[in-house]
C-alpha positions in Angstrom: 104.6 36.9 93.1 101.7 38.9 92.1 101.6 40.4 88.6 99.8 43.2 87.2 98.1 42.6 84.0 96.7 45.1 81.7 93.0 44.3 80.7 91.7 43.6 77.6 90.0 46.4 75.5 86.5 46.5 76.0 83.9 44.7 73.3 82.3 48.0 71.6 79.2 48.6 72.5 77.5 47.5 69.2 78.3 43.7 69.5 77.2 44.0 73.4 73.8 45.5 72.0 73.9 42.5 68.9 75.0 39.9 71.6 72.3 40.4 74.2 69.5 41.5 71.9 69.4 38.4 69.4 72.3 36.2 70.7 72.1 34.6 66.7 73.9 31.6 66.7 75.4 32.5 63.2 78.6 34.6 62.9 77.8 38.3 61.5 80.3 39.4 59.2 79.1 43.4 60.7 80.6 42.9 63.9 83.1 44.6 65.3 85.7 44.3 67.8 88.9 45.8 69.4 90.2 47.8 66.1 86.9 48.3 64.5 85.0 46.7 61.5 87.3 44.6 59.1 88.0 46.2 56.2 86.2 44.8 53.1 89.3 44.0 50.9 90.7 41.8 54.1 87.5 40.1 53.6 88.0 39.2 50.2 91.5 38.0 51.3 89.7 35.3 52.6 88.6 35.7 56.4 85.9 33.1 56.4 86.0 31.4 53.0 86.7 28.1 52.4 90.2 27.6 50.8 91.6 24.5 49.3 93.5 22.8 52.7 97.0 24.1 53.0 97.1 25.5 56.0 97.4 25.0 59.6 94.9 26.0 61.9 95.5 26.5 65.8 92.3 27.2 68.6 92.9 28.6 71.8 90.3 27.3 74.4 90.1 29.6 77.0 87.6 28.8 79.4 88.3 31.4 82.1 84.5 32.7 83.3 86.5 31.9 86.9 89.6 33.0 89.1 91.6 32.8 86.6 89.7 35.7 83.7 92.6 38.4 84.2 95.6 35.3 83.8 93.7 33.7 80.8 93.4 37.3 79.6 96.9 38.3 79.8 97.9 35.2 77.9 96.2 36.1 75.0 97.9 39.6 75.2 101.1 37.7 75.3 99.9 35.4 71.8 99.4 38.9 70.2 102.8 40.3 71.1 104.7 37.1 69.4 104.4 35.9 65.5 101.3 36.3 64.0 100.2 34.6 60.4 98.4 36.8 57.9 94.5 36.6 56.7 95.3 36.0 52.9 93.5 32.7 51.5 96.4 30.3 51.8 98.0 31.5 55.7 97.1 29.4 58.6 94.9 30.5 61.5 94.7 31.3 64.8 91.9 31.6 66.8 90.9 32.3 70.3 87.7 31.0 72.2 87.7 33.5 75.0 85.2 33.6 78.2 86.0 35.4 81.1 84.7 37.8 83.8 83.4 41.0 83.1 85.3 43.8 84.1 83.7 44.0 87.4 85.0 40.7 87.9 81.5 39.6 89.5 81.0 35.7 89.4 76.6 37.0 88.9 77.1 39.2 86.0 77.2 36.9 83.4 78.8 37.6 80.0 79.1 36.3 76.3 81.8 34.4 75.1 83.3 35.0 71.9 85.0 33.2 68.5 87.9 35.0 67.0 90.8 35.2 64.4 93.4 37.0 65.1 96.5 38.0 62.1 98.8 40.9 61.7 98.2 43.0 58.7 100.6 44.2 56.0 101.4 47.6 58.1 102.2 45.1 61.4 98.6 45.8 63.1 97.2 43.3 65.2 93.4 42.8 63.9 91.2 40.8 65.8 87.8 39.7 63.8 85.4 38.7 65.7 83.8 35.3 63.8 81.0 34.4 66.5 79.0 35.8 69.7 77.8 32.8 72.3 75.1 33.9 75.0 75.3 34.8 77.8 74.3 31.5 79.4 76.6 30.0 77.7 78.9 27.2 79.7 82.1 27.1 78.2 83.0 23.7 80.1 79.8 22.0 78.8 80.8 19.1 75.9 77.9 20.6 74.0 79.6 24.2 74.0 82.9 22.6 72.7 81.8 20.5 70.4 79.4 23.5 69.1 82.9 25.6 68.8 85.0 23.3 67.6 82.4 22.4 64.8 82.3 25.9 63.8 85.9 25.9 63.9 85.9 23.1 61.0 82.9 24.4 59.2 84.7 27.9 58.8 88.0 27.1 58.2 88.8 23.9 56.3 92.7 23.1 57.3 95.5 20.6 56.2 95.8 20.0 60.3 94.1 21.3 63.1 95.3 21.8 66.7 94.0 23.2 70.3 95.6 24.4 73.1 93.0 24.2 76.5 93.1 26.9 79.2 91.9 26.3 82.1 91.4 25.0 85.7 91.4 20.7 85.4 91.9 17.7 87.9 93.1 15.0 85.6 90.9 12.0 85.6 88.9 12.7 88.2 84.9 13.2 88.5 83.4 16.4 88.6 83.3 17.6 92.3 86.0 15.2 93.9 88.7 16.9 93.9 87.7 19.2 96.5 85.6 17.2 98.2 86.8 14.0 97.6 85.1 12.3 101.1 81.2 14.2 100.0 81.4 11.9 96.8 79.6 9.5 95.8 79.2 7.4 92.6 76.0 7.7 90.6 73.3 9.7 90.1 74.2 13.3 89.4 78.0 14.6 90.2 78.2 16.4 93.8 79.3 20.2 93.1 82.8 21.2 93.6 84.0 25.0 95.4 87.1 26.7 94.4 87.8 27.9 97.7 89.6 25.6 100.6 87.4 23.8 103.3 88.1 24.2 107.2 89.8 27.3 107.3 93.5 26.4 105.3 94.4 28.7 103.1 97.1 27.9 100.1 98.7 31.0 99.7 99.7 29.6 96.3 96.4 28.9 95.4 95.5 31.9 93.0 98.9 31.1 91.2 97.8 27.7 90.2 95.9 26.1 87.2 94.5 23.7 89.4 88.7 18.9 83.0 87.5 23.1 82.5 86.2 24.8 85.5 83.3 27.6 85.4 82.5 29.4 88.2 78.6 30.6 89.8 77.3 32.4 92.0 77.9 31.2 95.6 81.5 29.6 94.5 79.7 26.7 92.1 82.0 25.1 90.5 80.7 23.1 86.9 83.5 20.8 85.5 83.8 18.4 82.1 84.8 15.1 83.0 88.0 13.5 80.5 85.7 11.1 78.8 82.9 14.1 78.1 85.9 16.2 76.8 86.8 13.5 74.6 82.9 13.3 73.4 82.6 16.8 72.7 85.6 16.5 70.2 83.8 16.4 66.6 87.0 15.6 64.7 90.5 14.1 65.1 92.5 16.9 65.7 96.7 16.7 65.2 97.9 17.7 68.7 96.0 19.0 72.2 98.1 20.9 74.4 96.5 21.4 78.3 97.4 24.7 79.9 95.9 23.3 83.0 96.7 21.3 86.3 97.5 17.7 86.7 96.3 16.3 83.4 99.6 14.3 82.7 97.8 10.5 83.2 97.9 7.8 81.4 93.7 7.8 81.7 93.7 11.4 80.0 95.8 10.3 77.4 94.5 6.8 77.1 91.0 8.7 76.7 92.2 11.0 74.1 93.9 8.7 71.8 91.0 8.4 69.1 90.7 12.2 69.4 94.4 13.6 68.8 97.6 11.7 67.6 99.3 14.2 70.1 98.5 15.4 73.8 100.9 17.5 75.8 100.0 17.9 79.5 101.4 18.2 83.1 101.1 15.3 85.7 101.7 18.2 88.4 100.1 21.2 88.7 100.9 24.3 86.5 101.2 27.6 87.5 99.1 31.1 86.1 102.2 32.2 84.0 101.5 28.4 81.7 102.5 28.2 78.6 104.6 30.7 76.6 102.2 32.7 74.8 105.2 34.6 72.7 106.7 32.0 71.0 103.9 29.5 70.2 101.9 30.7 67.5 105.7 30.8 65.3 106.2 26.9 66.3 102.4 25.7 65.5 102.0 27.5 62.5 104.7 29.3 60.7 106.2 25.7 59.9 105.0 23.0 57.4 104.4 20.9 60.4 103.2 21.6 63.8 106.3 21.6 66.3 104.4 20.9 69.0 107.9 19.8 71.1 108.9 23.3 70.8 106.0 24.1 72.2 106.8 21.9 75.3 110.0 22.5 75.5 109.9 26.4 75.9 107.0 26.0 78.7 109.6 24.3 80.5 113.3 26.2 79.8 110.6 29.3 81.0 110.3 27.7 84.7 113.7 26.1 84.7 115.5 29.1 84.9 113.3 30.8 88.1 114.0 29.7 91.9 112.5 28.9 95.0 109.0 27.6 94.5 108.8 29.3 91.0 110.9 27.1 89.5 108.0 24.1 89.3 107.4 22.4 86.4 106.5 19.5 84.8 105.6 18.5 81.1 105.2 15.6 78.6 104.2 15.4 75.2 102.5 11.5 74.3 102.4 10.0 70.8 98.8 8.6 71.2 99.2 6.4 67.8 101.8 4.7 69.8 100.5 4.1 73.5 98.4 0.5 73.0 101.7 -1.4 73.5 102.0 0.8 76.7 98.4 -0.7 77.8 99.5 -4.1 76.7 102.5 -4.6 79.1 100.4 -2.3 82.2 97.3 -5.2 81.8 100.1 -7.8 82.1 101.9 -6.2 84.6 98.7 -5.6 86.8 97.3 -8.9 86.4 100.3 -10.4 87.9 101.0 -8.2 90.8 97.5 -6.8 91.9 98.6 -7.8 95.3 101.1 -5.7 95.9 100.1 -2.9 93.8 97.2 -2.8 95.8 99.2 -3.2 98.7 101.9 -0.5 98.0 103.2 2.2 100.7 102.2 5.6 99.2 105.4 7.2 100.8 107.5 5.3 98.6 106.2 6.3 95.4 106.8 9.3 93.5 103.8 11.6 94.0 102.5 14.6 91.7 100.4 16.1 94.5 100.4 18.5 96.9 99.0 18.9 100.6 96.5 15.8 100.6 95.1 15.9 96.9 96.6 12.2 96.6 95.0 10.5 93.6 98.6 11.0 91.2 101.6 9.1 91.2 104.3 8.5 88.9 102.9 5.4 86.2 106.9 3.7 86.5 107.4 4.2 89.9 104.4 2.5 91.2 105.4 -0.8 88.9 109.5 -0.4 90.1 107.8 -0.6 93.6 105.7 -3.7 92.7 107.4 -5.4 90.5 110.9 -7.9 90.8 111.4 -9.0 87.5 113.9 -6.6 85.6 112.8 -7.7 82.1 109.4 -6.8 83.1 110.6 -3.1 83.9 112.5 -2.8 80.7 109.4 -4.0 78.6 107.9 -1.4 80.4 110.2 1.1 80.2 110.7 0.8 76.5 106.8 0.7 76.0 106.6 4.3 77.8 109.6 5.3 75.6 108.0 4.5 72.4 105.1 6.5 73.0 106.7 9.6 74.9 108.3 11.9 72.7 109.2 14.6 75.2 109.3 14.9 78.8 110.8 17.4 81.5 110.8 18.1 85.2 112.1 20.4 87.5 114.2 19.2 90.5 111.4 19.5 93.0 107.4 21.1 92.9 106.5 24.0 95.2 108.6 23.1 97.9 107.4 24.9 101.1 103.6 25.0 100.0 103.2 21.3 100.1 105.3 20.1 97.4 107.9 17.2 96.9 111.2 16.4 95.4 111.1 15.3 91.7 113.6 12.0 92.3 111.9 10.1 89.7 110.4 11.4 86.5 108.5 8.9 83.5 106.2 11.7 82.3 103.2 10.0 83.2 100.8 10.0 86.6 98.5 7.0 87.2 96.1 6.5 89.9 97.0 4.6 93.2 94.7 2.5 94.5 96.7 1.4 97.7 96.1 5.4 98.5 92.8 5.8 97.1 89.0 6.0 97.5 86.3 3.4 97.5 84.0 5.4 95.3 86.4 6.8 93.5 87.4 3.3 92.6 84.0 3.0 91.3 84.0 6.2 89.0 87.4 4.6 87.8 86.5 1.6 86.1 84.3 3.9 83.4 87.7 4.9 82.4 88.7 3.7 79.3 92.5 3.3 81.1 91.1 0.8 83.7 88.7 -0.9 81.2 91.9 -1.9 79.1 94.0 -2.8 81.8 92.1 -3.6 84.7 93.7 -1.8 87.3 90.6 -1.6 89.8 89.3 -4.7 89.8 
């Protein structure tokens, strides 16, 4: 199960000295990184300038100052090895946010985190450019340090759309801390701190292969996390699509949340596993088309898990139309109203879960209601709402079975909290959500 990845080449030593002597906020067009200063005539190509707005732009957000620095690493090897666009004025960009561990792979040496653009030159040359150095202190799953990237991002490069694809660790919904130590928390006051590593001596030997909102890592295994309505703050802009490479962010709250902020979100209700997304073929279906083909996008990540076995072949994926999911929150506030009893009174074990071990806060959003719910007219108003708004959606026949997983017998492409198995504080926390504050779930 283990792969070897190669590391990336180190930062020269002349942006180290830049970054940790001034640490200017302001992108140097001096600095150099992996292949050496950028020529000047690629500059005049139009690097950083303005252009009228033709083209598409992608971001990577790879938060991975945690477990994960040598996976989030190797996927951006894998991004260079596929279709690249140009750097001339009118080609579409990709760019990277990277931070990760330093080589040393020390959780108390802390490092910078870096902008970039990455194209392929006329003789087929990868060329990275590096646009902007963060500090050191910098925390990469702060709102403030993604709305501060982002805005750079649309300062930079003016684009006909714009698009971001998150990298990270993530727990849906839930609070900052909970997921780990879901009977320490309590609602109010500051969030409790989350650890990375398991509590009374289990041990998930799955665990390191697993993606399990953003998730930076401190001395003494701190844990700092976004929360989904601070990740939907931070964003500075409606962007055209978000695609999660990260764990159990497939709810209707997460999307619900988003829906001002993208017009499309692609996500996982389960967990996802280190290998994620495929790196190779995305760039070529985000930007070398007139149109984002963000389904592509979707659909590879899940032909790529498909085709493994045993507990490799795990997968689960949706892409949501947010324009179109109000008519979904219509019919749930309805359908909740009506049959709060028995929603509320529902046995967990017969409802599709998303989960494994005892992480039990994500069920499937249909199967809860075809448990609760008589009235067959009430299910197809349901099921057609979920229709309309999901334009893609994909499972696996079962989840990490023999680690703790289940059988996929039911699939909608959307989790939803359960709060028949769930948490008296946590049903506090959830009725901030904008999810619950449309339909009234928790009451």
């Amino acid at each position: 199960m283990t792969r070897l990845y190669e590391i990336l080449k180190v930062v020269s030593a002349a942006l180290f000295a830049l970054v940790f002597a001034a640490c200017e906020p302001d992108f140097d067009f001096n600095t150099e990184f992996e292949h050496g200063r950028i020529p000047d005539e690629d500059r005049q190509a139009g690097v950083r300038q303005p252009n009228e707005e033709s083209r598409n732009l992608l971001l990577l957000y790879s938060a991975g100052f945690n477990n994960l620095s040598s996976y989030l690493s190797q996927d951006i090897e894998d991004l260079k090895r596929g279709w690249l666009p140009g750097s001339s004025r009118n080609d579409d960009v990709l760019l990277v946010y990277s931070h990760k561990l330093s080589r040393s792979g020390s959780y108390s040496e802390k490092t910078p985190s870096y902008l970039y653009r990455i194209w392929r030159d006329a003789s087929g040359q990868v060329v990275s450019d590096t646009l902007k150095a963060y500090c050191k202190d910098t925390l990469s799953v702060s709102p403030t340090q993604m709305n501060r990237v982002l805005t750079d991002v649309r300062d930079m490069f003016p684009a006909r759309t714009y698009g971001m694809i998150f990298s990270s660790h993530a727990t849906g919904y839930l609070p900052a801390g909970f997921y780990n130590n879901p009977n320490k928390y309590v609602y109010g006051g500051s969030a409790p701190l989350a650890r990375l590593s398991s509590e009374g001596g289990f041990v998930d030997p799955y665990a390191h292969m697993v993606k399990s909102i953003g998730v930076q890592q401190e001395p003494g295994l701190i844990v700092r996390e976004m929360e989904i309505a601070d990740f939907a703050d931070a964003i500075p802009f409606r962007m055209d699509y978000i695609l999660f490479d990260a764990c159990l962010m497939g709810g209707v709250e997460v999307a619900y949340e988003l829906k001002d902020k993208t017009r499309l979100v692609g996500f996982s209700p389960a967990e996802v596993l280190v290998e994620g997304l495929d790196y190779s073929t995305l760039a070529s279906h985000l930007l070398d088309n007139d149109e984002p083909d963000v389904r592509s996008v979707c659909e590879d990540y899940f032909l790529q898990y498909d085709k493994k076995s045993g507990p490799d072949r795990s997968a689960t994926i949706t892409l949501v139309d947010c324009d179109r999911i109000e008519p979904l929150a219509q019919v749930c506030e309805g359908l909740f109203e009506k049959y709060r009893d028995r929603i509320n009174s529902l046995s967990y074990r017969r409802v599709q879960p998303y989960f494994r071990y005892e992480y039990h806060w994500f069920y499937d959003l249909y199967d809860i209601i075809v448990e609760a719910v008589a009235e067959q007219p009430e299910l197809e108003s349901l099921e057609a709402a979920m229709d309309d708004c999901i334009v893609y959606k994909a499972a696996t026949p079962s989840f990490m079975l023999g680690y703790g997983g289940f059988e996929v017998e039911r699939y909608s492409g959307l989790s939803m909290y359960l709060p028949a198995h769930g948490n008296v504080e946590l049903n506090k926390f959830y009725k901030t959500l904008s999810w619950n504050i449309r339909t009234g779930l928790v009451k």
